[in-house]
C-alpha positions, 0 to 999 in steps of 0.5 A: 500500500502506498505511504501517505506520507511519500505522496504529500512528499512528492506532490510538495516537491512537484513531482505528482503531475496535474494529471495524476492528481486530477486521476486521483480525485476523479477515482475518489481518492479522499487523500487528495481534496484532504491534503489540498485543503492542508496545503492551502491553509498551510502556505503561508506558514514558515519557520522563523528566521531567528533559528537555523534550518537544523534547529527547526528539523530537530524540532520537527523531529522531536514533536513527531516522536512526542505526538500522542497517537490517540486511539479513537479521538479524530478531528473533522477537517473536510474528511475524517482524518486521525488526528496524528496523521493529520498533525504529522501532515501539517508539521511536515508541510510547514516543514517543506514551505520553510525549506523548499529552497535548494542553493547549490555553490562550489569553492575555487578551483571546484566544477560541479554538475548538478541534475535540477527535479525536471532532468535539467542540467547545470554546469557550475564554474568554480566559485558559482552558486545557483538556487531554486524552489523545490515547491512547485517546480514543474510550474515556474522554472527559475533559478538565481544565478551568482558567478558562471554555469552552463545550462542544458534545459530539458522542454517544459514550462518557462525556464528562467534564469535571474541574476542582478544584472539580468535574466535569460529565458528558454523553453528547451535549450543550452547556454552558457550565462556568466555574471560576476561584479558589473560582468554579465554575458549569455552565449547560445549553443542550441534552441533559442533564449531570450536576454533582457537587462534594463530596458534592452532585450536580445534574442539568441540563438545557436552560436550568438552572445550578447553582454552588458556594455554601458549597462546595455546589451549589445547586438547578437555577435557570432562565436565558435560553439564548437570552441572548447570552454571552461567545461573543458579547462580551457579559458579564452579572452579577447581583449579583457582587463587584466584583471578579470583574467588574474581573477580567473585564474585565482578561482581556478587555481585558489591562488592569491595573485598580487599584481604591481601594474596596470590591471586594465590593460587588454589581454588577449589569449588562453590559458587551461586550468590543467597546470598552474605554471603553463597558465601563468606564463600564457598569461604574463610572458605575453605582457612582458610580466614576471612572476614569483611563486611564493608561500601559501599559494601567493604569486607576485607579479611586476 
């Protein structure tokens, strides 16, 4: 017999279809209306911000294993439901609206793929974090962005992503969206998005980017989809600040880069995050720079 307790589990995390649950109240399964009624008196509940999410699990915990599980005594809410079960339902749906949202980071010098609930993949570049609602998901598709991630959607609902510097949205395609500081590009490998920043909005499609300049976005420009990316460690610049390039290559390698000189200078080439001294000579040796590698992973560079 299927546990009622992984029904309202999945149903809270979005994966009960509204096929399925329209199935169900039309084959006169009571749990649904019951439950439907709890979630939508549930809602607005969450727990306060003054404790951390392990003090209100442990909570939780506590008064699930303390609740008196009366014999005989129910409570009338639309159906008969025993009031334990009722309770524990309750307590579990708060419970689920306090802690729907997922954040998902990585630390310098870590990649990380992660596999959203609709089968949707994301690529985190080192030093990125992403987070999303589980609660409804198949419905709104959105997730924050703060750093670097490529994105393979599967088809659905809207897929939205938001950072501070502006949105990208798709139905089913994959592209890659990098927002750092005042930095924000989106380049399109497969379908079609749709970029919007302030008042300017562009549409891509394979093989297309556009980016923030002046705090406008530029005109659709071509670039080589088939160009190995940092997916693959490989990092390519055309006439970037130096020092977007050194902070690059202190997330990939958890260095610490110290630079005696002008760090707006224009750069122009490659590096791979495969070897430490490659990279440093492919970025300074061009620009007549010299670098010392000291203690605690410290290089200076005049």
């Amino acid at each position: 017999m299927e546990n009622n307790n992984d029904f309202i589990k999945d149903w809270l995390e979005g994966k009960v279809s509204p096929a399925e649950l329209k199935s169900r109240k039309e084959n006169g399964d009571a749990r649904v209306e019951e439950f439907d009624e709890l979630i939508t008196r549930s809602s607005g509940l969450k727990v306060p911000e003054s404790i951390s999410k392990e003090e209100a699990w442990q909570k939780l915990s506590g008064k699930l294993s303390e609740a008196p599980q009366p014999e005989a005594k129910v409570i009338k809410l639309g159906r008969w439901i025993p009031m334990g079960i009722a309770a524990s339902v309750a307590l579990m749906i708060m419970a689920y609206f306090a802690f729907n949202k997922v954040t998902i980071a990585t630390s310098l010098a870590e990649t990380k793929v992660y596999i959203l609930p609709d089968g949707s993949e994301i690529t985190l570049n080192a030093d990125s974090e992403i987070a999303y609602s589980r609660f409804g998901w198949s419905g709104e598709r959105t997730v924050t962005l703060e750093g670097e991630a490529f994105f393979r959607v599967t088809k659905g609902s809207t897929f939205t992503v938001a950072s501070e510097n502006g949105t990208v949205t798709v139905l089913g395609t994959s592209f890659n969206v990098q927002v750092r500081q005042s930095n924000f590009e989106v380049s399109c490998y497969t379908g079609k998005v749709k970029v919007a920043s302030g008042n300017t909005n562009v549409m891509l499609t394979k093989g297309l980017f556009t980016k923030l300049d002046n705090n406008k976005l530029t005109a659709a420009e071509t670039f080589d989809a088939k160009k190995p990316t940092w997916r693959e460690g490989d990092f390519y610049f055309e006439g970037k600040p130096l020092s977007m390039v050194i902070d690059e290559l202190e997330r990939q390698f958890n260095i610490e880069i110290i630079l005696s000189g002008d760090g707006a200078r224009l750069y122009t080439g490659y590096f791979s995050n495969k070897n430490l001294d490659e990279a440093l000579e492919m970025v300074f040796k061009p620009m007549s720079l010299r670098y010392t590698r000291e203690a605690d992973n410290k290089i200076i560079v005049q």
